[in-house]
C-alpha positions in Angstrom: 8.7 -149.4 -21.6 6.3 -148.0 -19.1 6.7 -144.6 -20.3 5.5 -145.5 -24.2 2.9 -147.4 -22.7 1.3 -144.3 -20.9 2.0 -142.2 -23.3 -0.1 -144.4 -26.1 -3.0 -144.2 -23.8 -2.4 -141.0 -23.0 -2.8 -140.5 -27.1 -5.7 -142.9 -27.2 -8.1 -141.1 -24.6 -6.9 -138.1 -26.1 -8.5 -138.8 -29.2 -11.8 -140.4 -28.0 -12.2 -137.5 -26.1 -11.8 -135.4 -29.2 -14.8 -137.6 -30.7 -17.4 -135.6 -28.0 -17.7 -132.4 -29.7 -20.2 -132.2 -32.5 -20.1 -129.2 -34.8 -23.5 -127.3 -34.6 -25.3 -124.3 -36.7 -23.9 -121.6 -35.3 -23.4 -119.3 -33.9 -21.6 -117.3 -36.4 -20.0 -114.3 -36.8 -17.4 -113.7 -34.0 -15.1 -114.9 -31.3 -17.2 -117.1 -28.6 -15.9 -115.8 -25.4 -18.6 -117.2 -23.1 -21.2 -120.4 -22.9 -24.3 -121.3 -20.5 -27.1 -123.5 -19.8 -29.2 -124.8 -18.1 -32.1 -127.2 -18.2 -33.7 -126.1 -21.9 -31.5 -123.2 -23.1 -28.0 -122.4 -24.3 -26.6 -119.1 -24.4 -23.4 -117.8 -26.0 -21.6 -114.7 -26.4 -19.3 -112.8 -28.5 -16.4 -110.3 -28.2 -18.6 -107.9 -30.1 -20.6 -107.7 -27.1 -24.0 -109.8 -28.8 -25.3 -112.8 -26.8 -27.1 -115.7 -29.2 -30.1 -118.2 -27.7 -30.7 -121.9 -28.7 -33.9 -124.2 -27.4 -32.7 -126.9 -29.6 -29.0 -128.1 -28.6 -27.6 -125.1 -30.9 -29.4 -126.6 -34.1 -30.8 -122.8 -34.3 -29.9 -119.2 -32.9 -31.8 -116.2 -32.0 -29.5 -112.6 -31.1 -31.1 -111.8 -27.9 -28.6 -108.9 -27.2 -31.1 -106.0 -28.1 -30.4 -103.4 -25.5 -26.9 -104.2 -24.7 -23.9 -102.2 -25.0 -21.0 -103.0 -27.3 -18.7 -103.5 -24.8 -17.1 -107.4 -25.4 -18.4 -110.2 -23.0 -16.3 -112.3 -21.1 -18.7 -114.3 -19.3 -21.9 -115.4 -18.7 -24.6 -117.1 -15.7 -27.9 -118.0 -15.6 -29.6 -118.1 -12.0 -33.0 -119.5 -12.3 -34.9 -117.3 -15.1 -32.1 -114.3 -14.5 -29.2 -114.3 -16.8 -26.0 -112.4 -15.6 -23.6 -111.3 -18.1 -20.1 -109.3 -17.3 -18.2 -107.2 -19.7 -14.8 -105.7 -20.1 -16.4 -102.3 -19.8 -17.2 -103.3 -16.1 -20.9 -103.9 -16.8 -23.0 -106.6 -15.9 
């Protein structure tokens, strides 16, 4: 008896945590491997080595990844107005 009893909440606040993503605009065109923010801005990469920007909540996204190399990005920081991403080419 217990154990169905956990597991239906289990399953309940399973699915009300589901209900916390909302689907945005974007951004498109790859394999999100990497996400940060802070205060005002959202950043997100991609296995194709690009890195997208949003200043409204991802309604909208600018490629701010001119300059970079095509190696794929598995992760990204942002320390103050520097933002720190790592490669698997062993760049950052």
């Amino acid at each position: 008896m217990k154990t169905k009893l956990l597991a239906s909440l289990i399953l309940y606040l399973l699915r009300k945590l589901n209900a916390q993503w909302i689907q945005t605009n974007g951004p498109y065109g790859g394999q999100t491997t990497a996400i940060a923010s802070n205060a005002t801005d959202l950043f997100a990469t991609f296995s194709y080595g690009k890195i997208s920007h949003s200043i409204d909540n991802g309604i909208t996204w600018t490629d701010v990844s001119n300059g970079l190399s095509s190696d794929p990005i598995q992760c990204i920081t942002i320390n103050g107005a520097n933002i720190y991403a790592g490669t698997n080419g062993g760049h950052i």
